[in-house]
C-alpha positions in Angstrom: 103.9 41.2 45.1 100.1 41.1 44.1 99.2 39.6 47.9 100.3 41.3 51.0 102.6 40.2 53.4 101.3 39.5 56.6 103.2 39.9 59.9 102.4 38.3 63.2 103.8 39.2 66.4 104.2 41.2 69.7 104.5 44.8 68.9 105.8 47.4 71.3 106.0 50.9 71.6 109.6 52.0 71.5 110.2 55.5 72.7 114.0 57.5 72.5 114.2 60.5 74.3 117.6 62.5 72.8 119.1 64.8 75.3 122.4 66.0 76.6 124.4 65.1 79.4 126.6 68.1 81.4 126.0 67.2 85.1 125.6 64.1 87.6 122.7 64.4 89.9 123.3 66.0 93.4 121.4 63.5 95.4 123.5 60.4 93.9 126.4 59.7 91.5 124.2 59.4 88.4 124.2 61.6 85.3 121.3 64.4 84.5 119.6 63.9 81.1 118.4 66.9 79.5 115.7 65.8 77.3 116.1 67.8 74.0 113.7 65.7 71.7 111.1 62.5 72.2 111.1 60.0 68.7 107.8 57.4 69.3 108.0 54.5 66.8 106.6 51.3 66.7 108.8 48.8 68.0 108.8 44.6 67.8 106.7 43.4 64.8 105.4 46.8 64.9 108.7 47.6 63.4 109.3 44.6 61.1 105.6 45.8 59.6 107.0 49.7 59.4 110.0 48.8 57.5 108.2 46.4 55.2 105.6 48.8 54.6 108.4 51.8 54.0 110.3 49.9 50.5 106.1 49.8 49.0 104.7 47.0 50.1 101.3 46.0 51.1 101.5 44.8 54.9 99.1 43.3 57.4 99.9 43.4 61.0 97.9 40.8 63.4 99.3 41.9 66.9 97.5 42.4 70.7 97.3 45.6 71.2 96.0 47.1 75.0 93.3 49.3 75.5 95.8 52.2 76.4 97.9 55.4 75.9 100.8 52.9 74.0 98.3 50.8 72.1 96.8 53.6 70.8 99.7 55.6 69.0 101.4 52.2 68.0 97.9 51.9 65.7 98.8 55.9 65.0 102.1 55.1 63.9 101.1 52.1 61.6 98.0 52.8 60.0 99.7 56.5 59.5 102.3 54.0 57.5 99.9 52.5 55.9 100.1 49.2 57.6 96.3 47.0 58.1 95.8 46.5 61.2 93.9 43.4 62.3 94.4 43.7 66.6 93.7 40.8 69.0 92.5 42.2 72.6 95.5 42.4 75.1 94.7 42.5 79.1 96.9 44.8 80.9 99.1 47.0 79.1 100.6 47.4 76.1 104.7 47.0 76.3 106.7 49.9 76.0 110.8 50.5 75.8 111.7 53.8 76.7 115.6 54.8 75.0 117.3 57.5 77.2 120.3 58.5 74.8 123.2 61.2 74.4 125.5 62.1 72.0 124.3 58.9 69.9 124.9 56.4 72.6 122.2 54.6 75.0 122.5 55.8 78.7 119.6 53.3 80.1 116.9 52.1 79.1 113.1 51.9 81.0 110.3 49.0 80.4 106.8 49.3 81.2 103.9 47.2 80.4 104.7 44.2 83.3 104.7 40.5 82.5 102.9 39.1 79.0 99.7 38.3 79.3 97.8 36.0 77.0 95.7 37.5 74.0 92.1 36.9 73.1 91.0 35.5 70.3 92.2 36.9 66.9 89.2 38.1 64.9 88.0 36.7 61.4 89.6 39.4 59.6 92.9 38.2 61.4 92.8 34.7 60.0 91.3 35.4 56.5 94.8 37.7 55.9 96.8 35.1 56.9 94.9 32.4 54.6 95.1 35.1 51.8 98.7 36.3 52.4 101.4 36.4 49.9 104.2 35.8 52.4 103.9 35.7 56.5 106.9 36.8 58.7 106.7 35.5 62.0 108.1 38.4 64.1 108.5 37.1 67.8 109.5 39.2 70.6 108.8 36.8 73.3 105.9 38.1 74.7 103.5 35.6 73.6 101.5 36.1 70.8 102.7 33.4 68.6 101.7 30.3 71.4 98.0 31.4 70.6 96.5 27.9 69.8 94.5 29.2 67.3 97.3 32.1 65.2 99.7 28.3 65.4 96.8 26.6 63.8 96.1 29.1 60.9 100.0 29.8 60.5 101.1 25.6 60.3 97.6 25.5 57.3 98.8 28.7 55.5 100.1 27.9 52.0 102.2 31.3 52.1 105.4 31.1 52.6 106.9 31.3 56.6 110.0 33.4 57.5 109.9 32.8 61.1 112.0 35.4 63.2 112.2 33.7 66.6 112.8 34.9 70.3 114.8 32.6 73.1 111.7 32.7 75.4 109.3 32.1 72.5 107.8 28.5 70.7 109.2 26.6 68.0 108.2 27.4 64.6 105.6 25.8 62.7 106.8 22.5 60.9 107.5 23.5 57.1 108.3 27.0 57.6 110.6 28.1 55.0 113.3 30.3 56.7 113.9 31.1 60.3 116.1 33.8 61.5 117.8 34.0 64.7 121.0 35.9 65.3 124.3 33.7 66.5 123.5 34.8 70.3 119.8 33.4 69.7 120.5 30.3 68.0 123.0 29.0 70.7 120.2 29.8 73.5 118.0 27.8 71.0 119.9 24.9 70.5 122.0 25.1 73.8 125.4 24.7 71.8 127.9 26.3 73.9 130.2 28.0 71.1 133.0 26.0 70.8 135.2 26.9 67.5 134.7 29.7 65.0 131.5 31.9 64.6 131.2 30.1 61.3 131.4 26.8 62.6 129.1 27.9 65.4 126.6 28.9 63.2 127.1 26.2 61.0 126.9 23.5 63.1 124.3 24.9 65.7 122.4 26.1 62.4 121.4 22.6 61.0 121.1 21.4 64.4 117.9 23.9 64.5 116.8 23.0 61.2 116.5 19.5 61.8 114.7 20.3 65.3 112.2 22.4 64.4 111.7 20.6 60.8 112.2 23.8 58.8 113.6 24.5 55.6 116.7 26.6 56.3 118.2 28.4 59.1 119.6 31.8 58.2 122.0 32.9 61.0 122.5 36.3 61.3 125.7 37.6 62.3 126.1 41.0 62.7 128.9 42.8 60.6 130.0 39.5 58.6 126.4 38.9 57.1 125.1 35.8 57.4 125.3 32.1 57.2 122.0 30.0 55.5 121.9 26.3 56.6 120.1 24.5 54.2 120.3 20.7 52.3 123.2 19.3 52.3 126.2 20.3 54.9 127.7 23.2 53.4 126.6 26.5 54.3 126.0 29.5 52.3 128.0 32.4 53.5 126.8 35.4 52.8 128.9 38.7 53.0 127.5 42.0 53.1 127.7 43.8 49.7 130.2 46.6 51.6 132.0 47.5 55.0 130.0 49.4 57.7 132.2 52.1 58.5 130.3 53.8 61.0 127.5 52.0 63.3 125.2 54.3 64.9 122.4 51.6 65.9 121.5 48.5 65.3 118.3 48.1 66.8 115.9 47.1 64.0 118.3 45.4 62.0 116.8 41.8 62.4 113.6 42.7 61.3 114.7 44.8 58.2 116.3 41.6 57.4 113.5 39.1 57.6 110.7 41.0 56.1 113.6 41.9 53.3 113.8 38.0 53.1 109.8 37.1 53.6 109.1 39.7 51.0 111.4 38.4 48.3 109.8 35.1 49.0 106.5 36.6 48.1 108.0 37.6 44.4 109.0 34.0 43.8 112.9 34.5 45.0 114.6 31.1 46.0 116.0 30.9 49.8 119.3 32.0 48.8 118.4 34.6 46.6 115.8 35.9 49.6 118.9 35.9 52.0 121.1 37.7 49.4 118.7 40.5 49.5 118.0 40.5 53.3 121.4 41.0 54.1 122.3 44.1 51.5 118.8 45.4 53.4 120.1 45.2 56.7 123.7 46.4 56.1 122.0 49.7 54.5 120.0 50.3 57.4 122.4 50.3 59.8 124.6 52.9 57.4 121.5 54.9 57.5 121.8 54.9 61.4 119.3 52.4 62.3 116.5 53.1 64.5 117.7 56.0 65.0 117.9 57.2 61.8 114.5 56.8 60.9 113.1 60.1 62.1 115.9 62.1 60.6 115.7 60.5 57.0 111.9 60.0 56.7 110.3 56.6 56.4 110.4 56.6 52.9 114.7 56.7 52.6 114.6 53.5 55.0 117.9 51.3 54.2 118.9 54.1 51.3 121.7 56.0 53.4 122.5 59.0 52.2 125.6 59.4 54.7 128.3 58.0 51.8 127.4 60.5 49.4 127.5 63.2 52.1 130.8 62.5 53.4 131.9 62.6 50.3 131.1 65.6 49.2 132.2 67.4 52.6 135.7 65.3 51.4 135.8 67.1 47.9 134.6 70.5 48.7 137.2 70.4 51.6 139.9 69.9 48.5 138.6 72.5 46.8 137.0 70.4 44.1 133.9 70.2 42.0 131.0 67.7 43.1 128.9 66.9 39.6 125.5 64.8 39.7 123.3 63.0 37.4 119.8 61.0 37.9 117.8 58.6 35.8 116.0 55.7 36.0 119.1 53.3 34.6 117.2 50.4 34.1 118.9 48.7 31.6 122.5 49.9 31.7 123.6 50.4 28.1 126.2 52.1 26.3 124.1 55.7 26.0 124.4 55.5 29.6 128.2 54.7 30.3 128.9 58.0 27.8 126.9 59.9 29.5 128.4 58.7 33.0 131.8 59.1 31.5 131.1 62.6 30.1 129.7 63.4 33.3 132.1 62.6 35.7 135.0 64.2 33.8 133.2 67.6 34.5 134.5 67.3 37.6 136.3 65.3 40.9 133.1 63.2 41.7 130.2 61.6 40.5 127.3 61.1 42.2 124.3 59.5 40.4 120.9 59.6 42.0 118.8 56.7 41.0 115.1 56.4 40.7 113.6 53.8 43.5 111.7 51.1 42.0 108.4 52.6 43.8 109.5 56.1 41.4 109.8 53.9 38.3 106.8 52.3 38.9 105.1 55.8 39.0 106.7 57.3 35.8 107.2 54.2 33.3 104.2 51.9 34.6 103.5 48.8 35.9 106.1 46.5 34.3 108.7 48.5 35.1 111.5 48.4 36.1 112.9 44.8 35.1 115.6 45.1 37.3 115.3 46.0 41.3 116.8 49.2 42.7 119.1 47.1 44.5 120.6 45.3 41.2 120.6 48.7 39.7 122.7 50.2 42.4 124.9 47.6 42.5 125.6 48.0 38.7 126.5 51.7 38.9 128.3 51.4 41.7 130.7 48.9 40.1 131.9 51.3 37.4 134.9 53.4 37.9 133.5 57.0 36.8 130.6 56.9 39.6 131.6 57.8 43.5 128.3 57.2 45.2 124.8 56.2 44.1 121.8 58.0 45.9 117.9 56.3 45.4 115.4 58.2 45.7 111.2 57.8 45.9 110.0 60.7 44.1 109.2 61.4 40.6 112.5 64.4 40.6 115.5 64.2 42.8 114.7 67.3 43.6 115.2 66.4 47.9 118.2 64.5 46.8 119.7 67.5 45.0 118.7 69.9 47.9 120.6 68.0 50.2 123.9 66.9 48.2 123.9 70.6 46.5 126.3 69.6 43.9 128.0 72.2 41.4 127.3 70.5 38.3 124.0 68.6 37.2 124.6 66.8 33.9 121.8 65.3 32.1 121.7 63.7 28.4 119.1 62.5 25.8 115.8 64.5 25.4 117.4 67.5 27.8 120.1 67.7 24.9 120.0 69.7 21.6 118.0 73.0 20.7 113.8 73.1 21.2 115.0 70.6 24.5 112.9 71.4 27.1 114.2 72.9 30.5 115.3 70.5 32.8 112.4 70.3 35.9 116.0 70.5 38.6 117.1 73.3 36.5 115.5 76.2 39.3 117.1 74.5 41.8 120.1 73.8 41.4 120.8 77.4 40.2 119.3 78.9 43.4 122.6 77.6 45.3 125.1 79.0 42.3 125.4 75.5 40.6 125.7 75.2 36.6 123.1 72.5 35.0 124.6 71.3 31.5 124.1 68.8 29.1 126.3 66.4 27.5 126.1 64.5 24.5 124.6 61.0 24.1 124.5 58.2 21.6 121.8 58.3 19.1 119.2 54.8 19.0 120.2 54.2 22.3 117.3 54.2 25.1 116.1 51.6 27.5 112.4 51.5 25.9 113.9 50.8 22.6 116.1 48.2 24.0 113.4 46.2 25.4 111.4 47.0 22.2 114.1 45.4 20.1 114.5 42.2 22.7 110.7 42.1 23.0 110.5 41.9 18.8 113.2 39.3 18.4 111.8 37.2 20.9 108.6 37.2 19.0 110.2 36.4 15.6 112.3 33.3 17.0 108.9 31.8 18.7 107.3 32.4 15.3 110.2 31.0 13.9 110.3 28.0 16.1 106.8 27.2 14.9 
């Protein structure tokens, strides 16, 4: 989106300290924590602005931040991300949530900061984003922020559209906002509906009964594994599943806010509510396979909601049969079929395919401006569907070179230009041999190439406006 998106809200300092457990404490029946590692990451809309700002896009934070320790390396942690900052001054101190964890699980957890105080007055630069701002994402976290008189006052004038992520102990939205987003435990403290029936009907029901309240658009429950339900016109919901099963769930903690600035920012591009859902919920789902919050140190900032841990397992699955892991890349914007024979070729090389895909941001970078004309998302979802691929890996870079490193498959296959004699070397080719695996080639259907497809749909679209004339 050509304007940023601008997120508004309490941001904390979240803190896990990783360690192992082997003994209880000798003065009382507790367990030791042997801290072997300390992650700091910006939590609340701190977080909702990190993950925005991690798929490419340009984000504004307006927050109250303390003149302290905490409030310090959150602005670290963001601008370091490349998040804006625009701060309002916070008495006190700045909220922190300190993790104590073991063997993947949460053994307590330790709050500092003391009770919300209330912010000065947000500065100039503050309200100008918000009045320029392509999309705003109300990211609540109950401590405050969003009663300012004067934030409410800019946020109910701004003709950006509102995803308003709300908090039990927080204010109603602003009139007209287009999307809110609490999760099923939320939305029955909001509304006070006690439960009664199915989650669907729960949500459902307790869903429009918010929309109506708070005179919103729609109401996008959220509800965990099963996706989510959007409440808008009329009485029927729109269910929304997630694209695939969760096997594993390592932490969820982060998975609300990966799904409203997923849905604020697809607002920005011009997405309908349901469409902006859609894509909010195949966001979320990846980020929890990826681990969650916890993941986010381990994978980088720039793999957020990409996991990787499908097309691990399964090549621990085939090399534990004995069988041959094969890999291809490309951009695959336009699937066509030069691409299915390539796929097809590739994956009868050996007993898996694995195709790593170029992220949107990487397309951008090697194919310009108006590319790609589908999203990552769409283009994943497409390979994935066809039978000779096993897993679909997205990376950021210009080379899959980190994706290869880490996947180490036997065979890399690659068609077109790398085919034929005069080709030049493949840029992986180093690589891949360094760990004993073969790089090949395989043969590919003249006249077939995305460019010259949209060439071709570019011309005739020309020639029947011409025509219509």
């Amino acid at each position: 989106m050509s304007r940023p998106l601008v997120v508004v809200g309490d941001a904390l300092l979240d803190r896990d300290v990783d360690g192992t457990v082997s003994r209880v404490c000798p003065d009382a029946p507790v367990p030791v924590l042997d801290e072997r590692a300390a992650t700091d990451r910006p939590g609340g809309a701190g977080l909702a602005a990190l993950l925005a700002a991690a798929q490419g896009t340009e984000v504004t934070l307006v927050t109250a931040l303390a003149d302290d320790a905490a409030g310090a390396r959150i602005a670290e942690l963001l601008t370091t991300a490349g998040v804006r900052l625009r701060p309002l001054r916070l008495p006190g101190a700045t909220s922190e949530k300190i993790r104590l964890r073991a063997g993947g699980q949460t053994l307590l957890r330790l709050d500092r900061g003391g009770e919300p105080q209330a912010p000065g007055e947000p500065p100039e630069a503050a309200l100008e984003a918000l009045a320029r701002a392509g999309a705003i994402l109300v990211s609540d976290y109950g401590r405050g922020l969003v009663r300012h008189p004067t934030l409410r006052s800019a946020l109910a004038e701004a003709t950006a559209p509102v995803v308003w992520d709300p908090h039990p102990k927080g204010p109603v939205a602003v009139p007209g906002a287009r999307l809110v987003t609490p999760n099923l435990g939320e939305l029955r403290q909001l509304t006070g509906d006690a439960g009664a029936g199915s989650r669907l009907s729960t949500a459902t029901r307790a869903g429009h009964d918010l929309r109506r309240r708070w005179r919103v658009g729609a109401v996008a429950v959220t509800m965990g594994p099963d996706g989510a339900v959007l409440c808008h016109c009329g009485n029927t919901p729109l269910v929304v599943p997630p694209p695939s099963a969760v096997t594993h769930v390592e932490d969820t903690c982060g998975a609300g806010d990966r799904f409203a600035a997923t849905a604020a920012t697809a607002l920005a591009a011009g997405a309908v509510t349901s469409e902006a859902v859609q894509e909010a919920v195949a966001a979320a789902s990846a980020y929890v396979a990826a681990g969650g919050a916890a993941g986010l140190a381990r994978v980088g900032h720039e793999q957020i909601a990409r996991p990787p841990a499908a097309a691990e397992d399964l090549v621990a699955r085939v090399r534990a049969d004995g069988g041959t892991v094969v890999a291809t890349g490309g951009c695959f914007d336009i699937l066509h079929a030069g691409h299915v024979a390539t796929l097809q070729a590739a994956r009868r090389l050996g007993d898996c395919l694995i195709v790593c895909l170029n992220s949107d941001r990487s397309v951008r970078a090697l194919k310009g401006p108006e590319r790609p004309l589908h999203t990552e998302a769409d283009r994943v979802r497409v390979l994935a569907a066809l039978d000779c691929v096993d897993a679909v890996v997205v990376f950021d870079e210009a080379t899959p070179a980190t994706a290869l490193a880490r996947l180490r498959p036997d065979v890399w296959v690659k068609g077109g230009d790398y085919a034929g004699d005069g080709a030049p070397e493949l840029p992986e080719a180093d690589l891949v041999h360094g760990w004993g695996g073969r790089v090949v080639t395989v043969p590919y259907l003249a006249g077939r190439s995305t460019t010259a497809t949209i060439t071709a749909a570019r011309a005739r679209g020309t020639r029947l406006v011409k025509g219509a004339r």
